[in-house]
N, C-alpha and C positions, 0 to 999 in steps of 0.2 A: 494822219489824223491831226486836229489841231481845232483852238476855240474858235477861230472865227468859222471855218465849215460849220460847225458845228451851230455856231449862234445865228449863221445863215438860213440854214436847214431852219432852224422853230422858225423865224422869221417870214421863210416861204410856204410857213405849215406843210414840210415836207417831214416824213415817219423820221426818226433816228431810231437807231437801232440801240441793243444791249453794251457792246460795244463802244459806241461812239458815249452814253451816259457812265459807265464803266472811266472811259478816258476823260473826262469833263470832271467827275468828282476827284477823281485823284490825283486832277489838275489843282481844285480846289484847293484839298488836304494839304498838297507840297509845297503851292507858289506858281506853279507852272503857270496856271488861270491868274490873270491880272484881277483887280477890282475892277475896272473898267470893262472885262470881258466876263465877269461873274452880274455884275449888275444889267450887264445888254440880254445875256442869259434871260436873266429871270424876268426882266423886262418883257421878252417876246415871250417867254412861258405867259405869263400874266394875261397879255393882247389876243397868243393865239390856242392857247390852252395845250394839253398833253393827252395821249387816249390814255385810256387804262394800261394797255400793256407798258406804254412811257413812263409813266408814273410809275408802277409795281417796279420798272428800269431803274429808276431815277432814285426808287427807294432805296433797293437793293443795293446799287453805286454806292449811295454815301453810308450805307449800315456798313459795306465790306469796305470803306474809306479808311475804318479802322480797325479796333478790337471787335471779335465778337467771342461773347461767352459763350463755354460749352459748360454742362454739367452732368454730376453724374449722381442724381439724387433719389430717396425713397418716396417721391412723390414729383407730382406735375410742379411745373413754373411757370404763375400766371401772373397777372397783371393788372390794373386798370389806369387809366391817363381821363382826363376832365380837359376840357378844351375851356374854361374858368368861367371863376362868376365871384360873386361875394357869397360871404360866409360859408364858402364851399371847401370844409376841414374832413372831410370822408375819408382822405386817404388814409388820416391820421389813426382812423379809427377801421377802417377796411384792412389793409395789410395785415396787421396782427389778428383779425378773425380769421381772415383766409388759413393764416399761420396755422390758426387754433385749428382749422380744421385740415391737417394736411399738406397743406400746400408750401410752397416757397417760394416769396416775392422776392426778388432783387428790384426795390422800386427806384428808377434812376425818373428823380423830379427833376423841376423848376423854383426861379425867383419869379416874385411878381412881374407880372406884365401890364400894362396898362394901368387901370383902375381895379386888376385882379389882385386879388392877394397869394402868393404864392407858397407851398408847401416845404421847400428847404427854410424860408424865412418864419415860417411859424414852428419848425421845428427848432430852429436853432434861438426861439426866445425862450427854448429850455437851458439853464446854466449850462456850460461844459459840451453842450452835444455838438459834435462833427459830422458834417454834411459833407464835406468834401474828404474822402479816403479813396488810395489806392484799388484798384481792383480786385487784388488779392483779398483784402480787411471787405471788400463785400462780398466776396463769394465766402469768405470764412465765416460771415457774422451770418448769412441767408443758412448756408448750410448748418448752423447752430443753434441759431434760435428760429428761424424760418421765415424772415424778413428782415429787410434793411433798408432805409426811406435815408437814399442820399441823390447827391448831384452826380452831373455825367462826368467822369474825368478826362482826361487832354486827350488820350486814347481812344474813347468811345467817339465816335463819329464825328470826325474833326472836320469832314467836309459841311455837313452841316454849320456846323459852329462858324466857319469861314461864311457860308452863303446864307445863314441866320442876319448877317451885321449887316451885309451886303443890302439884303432886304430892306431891313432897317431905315436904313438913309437913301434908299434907292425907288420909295413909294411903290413897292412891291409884297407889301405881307401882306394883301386881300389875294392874293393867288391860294385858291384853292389845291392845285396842282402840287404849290410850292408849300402851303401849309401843312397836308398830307404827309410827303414826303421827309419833312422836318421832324414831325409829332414821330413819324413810323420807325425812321431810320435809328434814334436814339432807342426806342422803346424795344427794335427787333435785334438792336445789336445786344441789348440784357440776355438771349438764346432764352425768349418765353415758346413755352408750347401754346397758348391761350392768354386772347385779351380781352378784354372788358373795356368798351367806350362809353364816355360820358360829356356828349353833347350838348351842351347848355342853349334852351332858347329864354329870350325876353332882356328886358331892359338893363339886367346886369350880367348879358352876357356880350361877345363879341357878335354872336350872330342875334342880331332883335326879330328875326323871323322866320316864321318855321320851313319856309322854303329854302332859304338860306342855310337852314341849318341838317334838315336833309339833305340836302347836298353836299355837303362835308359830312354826315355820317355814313350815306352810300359811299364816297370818295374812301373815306378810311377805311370801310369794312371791307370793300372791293378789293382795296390793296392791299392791304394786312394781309389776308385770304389768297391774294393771287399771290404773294412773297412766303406763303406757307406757314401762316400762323391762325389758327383757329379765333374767329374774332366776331362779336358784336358790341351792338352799337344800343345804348338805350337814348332817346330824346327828352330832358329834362327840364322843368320849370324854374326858368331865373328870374319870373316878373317879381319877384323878392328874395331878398336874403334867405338863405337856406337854413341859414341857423340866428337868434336874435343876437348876437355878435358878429362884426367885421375890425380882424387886428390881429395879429401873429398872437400875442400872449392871450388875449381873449376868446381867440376862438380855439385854442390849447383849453380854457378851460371847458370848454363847451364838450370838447371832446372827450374829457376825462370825467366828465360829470355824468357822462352818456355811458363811458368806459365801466366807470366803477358804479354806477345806477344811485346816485345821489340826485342828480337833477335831469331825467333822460329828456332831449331833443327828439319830441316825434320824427319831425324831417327831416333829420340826421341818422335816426335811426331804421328808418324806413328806406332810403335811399342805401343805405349801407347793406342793407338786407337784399336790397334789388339788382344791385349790382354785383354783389358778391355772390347772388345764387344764381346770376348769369354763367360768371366766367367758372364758378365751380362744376356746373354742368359742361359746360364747354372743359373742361382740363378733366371729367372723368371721375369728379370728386362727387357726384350728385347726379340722382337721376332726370332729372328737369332743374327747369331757373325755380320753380317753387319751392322741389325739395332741399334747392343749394340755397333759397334764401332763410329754408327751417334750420337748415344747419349753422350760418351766421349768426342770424339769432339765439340760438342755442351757446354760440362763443360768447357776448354777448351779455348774455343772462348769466352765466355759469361763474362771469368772472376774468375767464380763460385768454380773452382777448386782453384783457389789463394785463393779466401774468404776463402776455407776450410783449408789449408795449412795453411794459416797464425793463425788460430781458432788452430788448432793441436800446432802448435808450442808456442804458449803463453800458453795452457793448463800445454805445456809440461817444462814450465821454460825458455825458448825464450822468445825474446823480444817481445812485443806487437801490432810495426809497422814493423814486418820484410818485411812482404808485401811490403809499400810504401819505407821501407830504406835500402831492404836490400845490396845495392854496399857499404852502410857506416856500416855493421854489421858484415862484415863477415872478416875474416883475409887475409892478404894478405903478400905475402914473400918477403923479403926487396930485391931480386938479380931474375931482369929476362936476363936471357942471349940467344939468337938466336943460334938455333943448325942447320949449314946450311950446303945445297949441295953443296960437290966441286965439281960433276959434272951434268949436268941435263941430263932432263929425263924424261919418263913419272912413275907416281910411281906402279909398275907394283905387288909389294908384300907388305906386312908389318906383323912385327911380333910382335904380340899382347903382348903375354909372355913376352920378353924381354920389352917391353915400361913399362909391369907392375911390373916388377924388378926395371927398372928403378926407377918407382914411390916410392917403397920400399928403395931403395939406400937413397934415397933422405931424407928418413924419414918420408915418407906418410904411410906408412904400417907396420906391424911388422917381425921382423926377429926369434923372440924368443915371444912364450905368455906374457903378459905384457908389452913389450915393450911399452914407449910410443909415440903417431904420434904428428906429428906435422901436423895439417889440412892445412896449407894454402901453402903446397908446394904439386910439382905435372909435370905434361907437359900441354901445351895448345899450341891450333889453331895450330891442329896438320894435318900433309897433310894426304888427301883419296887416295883411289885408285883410279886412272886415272887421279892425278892432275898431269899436268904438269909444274915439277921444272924448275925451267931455274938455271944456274951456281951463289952459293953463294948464290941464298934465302933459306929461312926457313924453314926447314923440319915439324919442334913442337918448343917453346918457354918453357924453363924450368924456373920454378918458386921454387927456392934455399933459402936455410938458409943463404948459404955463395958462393961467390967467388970459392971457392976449391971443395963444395957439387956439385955445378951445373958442373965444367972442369971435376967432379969424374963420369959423368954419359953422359957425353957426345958423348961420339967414341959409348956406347951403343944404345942410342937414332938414331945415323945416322946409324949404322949397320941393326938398325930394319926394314929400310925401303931398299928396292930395286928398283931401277929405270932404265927403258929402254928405247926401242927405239917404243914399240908397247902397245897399251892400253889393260890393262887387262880384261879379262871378270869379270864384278863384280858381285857376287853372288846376289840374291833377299833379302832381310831383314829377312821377313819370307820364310822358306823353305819345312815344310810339319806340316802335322797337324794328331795330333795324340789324338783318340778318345775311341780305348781300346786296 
């Protein structure tokens, strides 16, 4: 066996077998696979696609590429992953209800990607908190407090990590095949019993259409399911920010105002409900996704979900009362400046992409790997769809390093938004629900 057979075979859109995906990923992992034979890979993945049982292959290779966790706990291990969008902080507030109710999340996230905002980066514009820990400090912290929201370590599916880059520079990340595969292989090496997907459609997502985006959540749930993890998929509304902030420290507040019920985010909170009384029912905690979404809500209300939050984050090197302080812990950007209509309107579009550019311009995201964020800049009390502007107010409230960052992102920020004379149809939160 060897990579070129191998990359010949996709190429001739001839079957590969378990085996042959089995030896390609562990080609990955070691070095054996060149970049040059990682990139031709994914290249014919891309042209000539994978069946299902390839793909479930392909998963499974790079999840057994590395560690996989086992555990031996008094409740189910479930999950949820978001495939991104803006102002999309759910995780932040989902993990710790599930906690609340039983469950135990080992959530191995991400950094931002594109014009996404990313969940390790909005976690760590908390002081002190560590995203990246051994595997042992996440299986001690889930097992204890009953979630843990970190990165993947060197361990967890390295093949991935090796054919993530690949992708990368190689004009191959629209492979659905290869996306799948990616998203899965990290999520199924955490040893979840049940997941929870979260499929972004519209303008601030990666997929801008709903056929595009069913197809990657049939894709996921198909394989999640055939690789032996109990899994759906909900389809969700990105034609606007999820929440009226995009920006690691801002949308930390958004969550925690939701957490502790000082300022709750309907659509943060409703989403959070939706998809946590998914995979609750799916993992045995709940008798349907209704009664798992009463039970969230219940965490939620009660409080119970901040107890855990606050528990995760001091486990995790955070402060210890971020609960009770967090408006005095978290950073905030020395220049807010008012990005306003010159003419009013109702606001009839917005463009998700560009406000997450925005957020990027600014210094909240990266432009190059490594770069580094700055968490406490961003947009806020940004307008929805169907608000009506009057002449001269506020579109979003840009939170700047300087004077010159925030005038630099400006004309962007008002271009995003379109405004008429008639109210738009606003799409539903959740939009279908995808089962296999």
């Amino acid at each position: 066996m060897d990579a070129r057979s191998i990359i010949a075979r996709v190429r001739d859109d001839e079957a590969l077998t378990d085996a042959d995906l089995h030896w390609f990923a562990e080609g990955l992992a070691t070095g054996a696979v060149t970049d040059a034979q990682a990139g031709a890979f994914a290249m014919a993945v891309l042209l000539n696609g994978l069946t299902n049982p390839e793909r479930v292959g392909l998963t499974r290779a790079m999840r057994d590429s590395g560690k996989v966790l086992d555990w031996d706990l008094p409740g189910p291990v479930l999950d949820k992953h978001s495939t991104g969008g803006i102002g999309d902080c759910v995780s932040l507030a989902l993990a710790p209800a599930l906690a609340a109710c039983g469950a135990f999340v080992p959530m191995i996230s991400g950094r931002g990607l594109g014009h996404t905002g990313g969940t390790l980066d909005k976690l760590e514009s908390i002081p002190g908190y560590r995203s990246e820990v051994p595997v042992s400090t996440l299986k001690e912290i889930t097992a204890q407090v009953g979630c843990a929201i970190v990165g993947a370590s060197g361990d967890i599916a390295p093949a991935d990590r090796r054919l993530y880059a690949i992708r990368d520079v190689s004009g191959t990340v629209e492979s659905i095949d290869l996306i799948t595969a990616s998203i899965l292989s990290k999520k199924l090496a955490a040893g979840l019993e049940a997941l929870v997907l979260d499929v972004k459609v519209g303008s601030g997502a990666f997929m801008k259409d709903m056929e595009e985006a069913e197809d990657l959540a049939r894709a996921l749930v198909a394989t999640a399911q055939g690789a032996g993890c109990m899994t759906s998929a909900l389809i969700t509304d990105m034609s606007q920010p999820l929440v009226g902030a995009a920006g690691n420290a801002l949308e930390v507040i958004e969550v925690m105002e939701t957490l502790t019920g000082t300022g709750v985010t309907p659509a943060l909170w409703d989403l959070t409900c939706a998809l946590g009384g998914e995979v609750l029912a799916l993992g045995g905690l709940a008798d349907d996704a209704a009664d798992g979404a009463l039970r969230i809500a219940r965490a939620l209300e009660s409080g119970e979900a901040a107890l855990k939050f606050g528990e995760m984050v001091a486990e995790l090197g955070g402060p210890a009362d971020f609960v009770e302080r967090w408006p005095d812990r978290l950073p905030a950007a020395p220049v807010l400046c008012e990005v306003t209509a010159p003419e009013g309107g109702i606001v009839q579009a917005i463009d998700g992409e560009a406000l997450g550019l925005a957020v990027v311009a600014l210094g909240g995201g990266r432009r190059r790997e490594g770069d580094r964020i700055n968490p406490a800049v961003g947009l806020a009390e940004m307008a929805a769809l169907g608000d009506r502007i009057a002449p001269g107010e506020p579109l979003a409230i840009v939170h700047a390093a300087s004077d010159t960052d925030a005038d630099a992102v400006a004309a962007r920020v008002r271009g995003a938004f379109r405004l008429g004379d008639t109210a738009p149809e606003i799409p539903p939160l959740v939009q279908r629900r995808v089962l296999r």
